[in-house]
Steps between C-alpha positions, in 0.01 A plus 500: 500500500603861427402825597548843341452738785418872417873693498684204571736238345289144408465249800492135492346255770743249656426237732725361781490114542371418855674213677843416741680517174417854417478650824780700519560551114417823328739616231465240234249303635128737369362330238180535240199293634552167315421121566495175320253358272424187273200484323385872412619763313795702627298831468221339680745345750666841579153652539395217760852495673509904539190468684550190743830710585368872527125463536458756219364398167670564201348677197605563156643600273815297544872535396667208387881532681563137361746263699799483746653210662565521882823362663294235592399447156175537540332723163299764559244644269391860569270763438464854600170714550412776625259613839597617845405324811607568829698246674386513806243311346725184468275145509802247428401129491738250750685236483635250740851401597712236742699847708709440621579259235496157671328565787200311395306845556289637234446914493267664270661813307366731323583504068559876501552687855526814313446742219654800412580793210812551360599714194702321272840603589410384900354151388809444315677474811183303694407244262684186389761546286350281234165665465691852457448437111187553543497839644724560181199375263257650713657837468568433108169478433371762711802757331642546850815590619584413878 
């Protein structure tokens, strides 16, 4: 999602993964809502996903960004629209996990613990380093410059 607020440079929404493993990350670890998927369409997919993770609904019309591979080589499709939504309004589904890891207990976490905007330049620095192409597409199609 992106925002073009009134005098001010173009914003895009970033998530931070909720979890022990994120906890105490924050450069490089924001990231575009996202998820996995098998039998739908990946724009219907990254429709579905943005919502379980945000609680906001996504509406078009849609930007294609195309693909990156992460480090862990998972592919990521992607698509940009804009809307503005405050993040305080932040409905992320859970997920459960052993933590600590083999200690037989299971803890509930949430997908997305929070949302935030960051013009370009800032997410550059926030997100995963292997979804910063997309920022670069994003502001290719959009004609903007940091």
């Amino acid at each position: 999602m992106f925002r073009r607020p009134p005098g001010r440079p173009l914003e895009v929404l970033l998530a931070h993964p909720g979890g022990p493993f994120w906890a105490r990350k924050d450069l490089g670890a924001w990231t575009i809502p996202k998820g996995e998927y098998t039998d739908e369409e990946p724009l219907a997919a990254a429709q579905r996903e943005f919502q379980e993770e945000t609680g906001f609904v996504p509406t078009g019309p849609f930007i294609e960004l195309g693909t990156i591979t992460q480090k862990s080589g998972k592919i990521v499709s992607a698509w940009a629209f804009e809307s503005d939504w405050d993040p305080r309004g932040l409905r992320s589904n859970d997920f459960e996990l052993e933590w600590p890891k083999g200690s037989g207990k299971v803890q509930t976490f949430p997908e997305v613990e929070r949302a935030e905007w960051f013009t370009i330049d800032h997410a550059r620095t926030r997100m995963l380093p292997a979804q910063v192409p997309l920022l670069d597409r994003l502001s290719e199609c959009l004609d903007v410059r940091g």
